[in-house]
Structures are given as structure tokens and as C-alpha cells.
N, C-alpha and C positions, 0 to 999 in steps of 0.2 A: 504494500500500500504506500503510495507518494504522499506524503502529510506537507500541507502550505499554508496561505494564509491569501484571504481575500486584500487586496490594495485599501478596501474601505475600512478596513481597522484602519488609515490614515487621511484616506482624503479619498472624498465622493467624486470630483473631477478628476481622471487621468488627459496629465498633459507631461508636456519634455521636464519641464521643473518637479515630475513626479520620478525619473530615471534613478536617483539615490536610492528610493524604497527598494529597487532592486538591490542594491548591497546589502542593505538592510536585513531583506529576507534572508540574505542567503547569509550574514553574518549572525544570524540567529539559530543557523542549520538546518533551515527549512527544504522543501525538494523543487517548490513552486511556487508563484506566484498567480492571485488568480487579477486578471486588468479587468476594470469595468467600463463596458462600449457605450455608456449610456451617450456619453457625449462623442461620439465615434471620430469625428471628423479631426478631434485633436488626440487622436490615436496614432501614433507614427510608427509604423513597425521595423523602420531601418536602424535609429536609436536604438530602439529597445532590443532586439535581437542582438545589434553589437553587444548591450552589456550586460545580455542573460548569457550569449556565449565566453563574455569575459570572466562571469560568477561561478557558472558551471549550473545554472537553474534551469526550470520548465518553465512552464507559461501555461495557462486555461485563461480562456475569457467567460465571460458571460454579461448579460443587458434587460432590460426590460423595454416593455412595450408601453408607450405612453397612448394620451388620445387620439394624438394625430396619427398613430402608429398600430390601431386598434385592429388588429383583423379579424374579431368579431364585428367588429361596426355594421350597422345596415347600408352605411354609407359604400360604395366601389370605390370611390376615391382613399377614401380613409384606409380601406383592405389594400390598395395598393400601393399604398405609400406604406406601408406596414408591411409587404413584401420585399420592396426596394431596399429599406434602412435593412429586415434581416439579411439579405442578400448580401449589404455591404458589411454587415457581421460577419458576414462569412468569407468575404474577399479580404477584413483585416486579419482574421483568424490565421487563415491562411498562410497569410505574408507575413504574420507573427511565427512559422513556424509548429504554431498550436494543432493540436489534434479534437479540440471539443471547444465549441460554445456552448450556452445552456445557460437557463436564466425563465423568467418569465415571457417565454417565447410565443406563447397561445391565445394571448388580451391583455387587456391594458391593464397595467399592474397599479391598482387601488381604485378601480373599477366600483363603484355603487350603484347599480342598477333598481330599479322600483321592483324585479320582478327575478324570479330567478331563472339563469342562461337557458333555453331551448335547443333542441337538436339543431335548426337552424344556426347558431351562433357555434356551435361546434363542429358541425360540416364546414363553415366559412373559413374558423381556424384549422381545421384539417386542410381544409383544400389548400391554404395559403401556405402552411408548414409542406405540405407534400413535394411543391413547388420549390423551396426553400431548402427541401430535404435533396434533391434532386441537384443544384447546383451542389452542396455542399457535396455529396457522395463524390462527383467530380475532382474535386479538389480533398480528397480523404478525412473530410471533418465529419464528425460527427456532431449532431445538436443534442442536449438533452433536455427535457422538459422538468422541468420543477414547480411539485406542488407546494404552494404556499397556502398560509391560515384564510380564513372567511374574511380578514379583512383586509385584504388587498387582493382579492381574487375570486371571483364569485366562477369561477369555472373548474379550477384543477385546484383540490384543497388535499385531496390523498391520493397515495400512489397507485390505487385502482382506479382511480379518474385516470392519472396518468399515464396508465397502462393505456386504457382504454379508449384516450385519444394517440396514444403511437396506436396500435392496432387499426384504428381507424386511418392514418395514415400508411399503414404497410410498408414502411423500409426499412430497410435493415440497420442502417446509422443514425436513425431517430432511437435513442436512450431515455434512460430517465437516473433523475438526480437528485437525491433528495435531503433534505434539512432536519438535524435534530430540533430545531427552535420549533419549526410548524407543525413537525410529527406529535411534538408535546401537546399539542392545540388539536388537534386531527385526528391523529389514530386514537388507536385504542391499543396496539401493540409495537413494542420498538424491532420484533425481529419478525412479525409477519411482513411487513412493508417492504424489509428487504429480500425475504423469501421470495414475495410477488415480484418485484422488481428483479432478483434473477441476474444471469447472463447481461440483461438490459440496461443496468446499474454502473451508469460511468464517471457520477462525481458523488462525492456527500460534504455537505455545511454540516461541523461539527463543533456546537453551540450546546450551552448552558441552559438550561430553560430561558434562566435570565438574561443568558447571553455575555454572563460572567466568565467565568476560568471553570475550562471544564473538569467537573470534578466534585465541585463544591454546590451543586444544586440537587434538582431532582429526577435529571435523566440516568435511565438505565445503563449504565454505560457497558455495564457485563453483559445482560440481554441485549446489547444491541452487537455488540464487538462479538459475542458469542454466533453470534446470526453472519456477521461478516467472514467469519473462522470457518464456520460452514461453507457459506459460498466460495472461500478461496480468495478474497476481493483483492483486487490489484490493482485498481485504479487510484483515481486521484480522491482525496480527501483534503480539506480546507477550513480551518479556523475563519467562524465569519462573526467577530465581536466587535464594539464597536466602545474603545475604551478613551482613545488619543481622538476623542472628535472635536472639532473646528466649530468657531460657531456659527457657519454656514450648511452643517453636515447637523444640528441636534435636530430642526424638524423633522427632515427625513431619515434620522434614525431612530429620532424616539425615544434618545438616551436622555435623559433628564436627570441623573446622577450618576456617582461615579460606579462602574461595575468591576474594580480592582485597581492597583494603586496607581499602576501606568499598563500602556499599550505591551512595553515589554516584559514584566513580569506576569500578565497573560497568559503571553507566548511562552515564555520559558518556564511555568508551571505548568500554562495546558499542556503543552511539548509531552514536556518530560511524563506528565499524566498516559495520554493516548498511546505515545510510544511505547510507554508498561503494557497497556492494556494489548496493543496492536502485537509484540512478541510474544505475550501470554496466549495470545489464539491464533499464532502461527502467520503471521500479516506482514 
């Protein structure tokens, strides 16, 4: 298992004055780094690739889908511009060297609808992703889909939704990705989800309930690590905390006090936490 850290334990916009965090990561002993596409356009992958191959790191990205980017929308315009931006998720991926996007790739992430989503609204996202799926297989990316909690996503809240729209899309590089923070909110078990998820299973956010240092809450971390022991799991895994935030990053993270004493003693307790767990079951 690759163990990383999301870029948003630092800062919500990835731009060139974000290139440090690379050292960063990897001067903490991490494996990866995940970038976030929200803002894509000040994504540079020629930078960045020089100094993850200087560091000796990986790279994941992932992004969300905002209004204008909604491919549930009843709007065609709104679906297609929500085609486009994934697409060019997929063209910085790429040129990042990366092997997986994934993110809230299916609607618009903090979505409040009056009503709840219809098969309509999940044919649209299908159909959009399939398309999406389809360049990316090109270019050997895979996308993964991530269920998040009921409140930021009235479409894909567990990993049987999520199942269940890759299924509806049918390809083989459509994965799924999943977060201990929303699994606490959602499931009902920490090792069934990854049972269902299977083979299919190509990232995990691995969060505190709180979104603390993991360890020190209420997730299972035996049942869950025990389920991954099972499956074999060898992909990438990601600390997504949110302790060192700016104070243009607390709305959008929500963090309204502190969840450990700094961003790096986090890391280098979750670390060393996950790492036990992850050679106790063979990872």
C-alpha cells in the first residue's frame, strides 16, 4: 500500500508557489502526493514532474465538480462543460505522469436539490463519465469515483451507489475510492464497503472521524485495515486532514478549531499509526 497525503492538508489552490509541498511530502517519508484540479488551469505538470522526479514521489490527483460543471444538470450546456473540464482532468493527469484521478467526478459537489436525484440524473452522469472514461482508458488513467456524506452529495453517498454507477458505466478503468471520514456518516460497516469495492478499489482518504490524527477517534481502524489484509490492497492511500489551514481554506473545510497541534505532527503520528496497522495485515 502507497501511504500520502492530500496537498489540502496545506492549501486549497494548487499553483507553482505550491512546488515546496513536494519536498515536504517526501521529507516526511510519504510515497505521494495527492494535487487538487479544482483550479486546473494553474496546474503545470512540467514543474511538478521535475520535482517529484527530483524527490523520488508519486503523484494522484483528484477534483470536484462544481455548478457550472454539473453533469447531472438538466441543462446540455452545463453537462458539457462538465465533460470538457473532466477531460482536461484527464489531459493534466496524464502529463502529471499520474495513473488515477478520482474525486467527486459524478455532480456537483455540495449539491442541495429540493428532491432526491432520479435515474435521469444518473444516466446523465453515466453517460458523461463513460465518455470521460473512454478518453482517459486512452491515455492509461484511471478515474475513481468517491462516495461522499449526504451533505455534499445527494447522488453517490456509499460504495454501492458507487458500485453501481461504474457498473452503469461499464469500463474497466472506472474504480472506486473511498473515504474513512464519509464511510463514518454512511455505512454501516468499515470492511463491507471494501469487500464490495473489491478489485475496483484504487484510492482510500484515510481520516479520523474528526478528521484528527488517525488513531485517536472513533474509526475502526482494525476492521477496516483487516478488510484491506484481505483484499491484498496495493494501491494508493492518502491522509486527507485538514490541520495547517489558511484563512481562505476554513469555509471550505469546515475546520473551525484546531484538530492537532500542527499539520506535521498529524502526519508523523498518523504515519507512524497506519504504517503499524498496514504491516500488521500484510500491506
Amino acid at each position: 500500500m502507497k501511504l500520502g497525503i492530500h496537498a489540502m492538508a496545506w492549501t486549497a489552490h494548487w499553483s507553482d508557489e505550491s512546488l515546496p509541498l513536494i519536498d515536504r511530502v517526501a521529507e516526511l517519508g510519504l510515497d505521494f502526493i495527492e494535487i487538487p484540479l479544482m483550479d486546473v488551469d494553474d496546474v503545470h505538470p512540467g514543474p511538478i514532474r521535475k520535482r517529484l522526479d527530483a524527490v523520488g514521489i508519486d503523484v494522484v490527483t483528484s477534483t470536484v465538480l462544481g455548478a457550472a460543471t454539473d453533469i447531472t444538470s438538466a441543462d446540455p450546456e452545463v453537462r458539457a462543460a462538465g465533460l470538457d473540464y473532466l477531460r482536461r482532468c484527464v489531459d493534466v493527469t496524464a502529463e502529471l505522469g499520474a495513473s488515477q484521478v478520482s474525486g467527486v467526478i459524478y455532480g456537483m459537489h455540495g449539491k442541495r436539490p429540493s428532491s432526491r436525484p432520479d435515474e435521469q440524473e444518473r444516466a446523465w452522469s453515466a453517460e458523461c463519465l463513460t465518455r470521460a472514461a473512454e478518453q482517459a482508458a486512452a491515455a492509461g488513467i484511471a478515474i475513481g469515483i468517491e462516495p461522499v456524506n449526504r451533505y455534499e452529495s445527494p447522488l453517490v453517498n456509499t460504495c454501492e451507489q458507487a458500485v453501481r454507477l461504474a457498473d452503469m458505466i461499464g469500463a474497466p478503468n472506472v474504480r472506486i475510492h473511498l473515504d474513512t471520514y464519509h464511510m463514518n456518516i454512511e455505512e454501516k460497516s468499515w470492511a463491507e464497503p471494501v469487500r464490495l469495492a473489491g478489485e475496483r478499489l484504487c484510492h482510500f482518504h484515510l481520516c479520523e472521524n474528526d478528521r484528527g490524527i488517525p488513531g485517536t477517534g472513533l474509526v475502526d481502524w482494525e476492521e477496516l485495515f483487516g478488510a484491506l489484509g484481505e483484499l491484498g490492497y496495493n494501491g494508493y492511500a492518502g491522509l486527507e486532514s485538514f490541520v495547517d489551514v489558511s484563512e481562505d481554506m476554513v469555509a471550505g473545510t469546515c475546520v473551525w478549531r484546531d484538530l492537532a497541534p500542527s499539520g506535521d505532527v498529524l502526519v508523523r503520528e498518523g504515519t507512524a499509526f497506519l504504517r503499524d496497522l498496514a504491516r500488521r495485515n500484510g500491506l
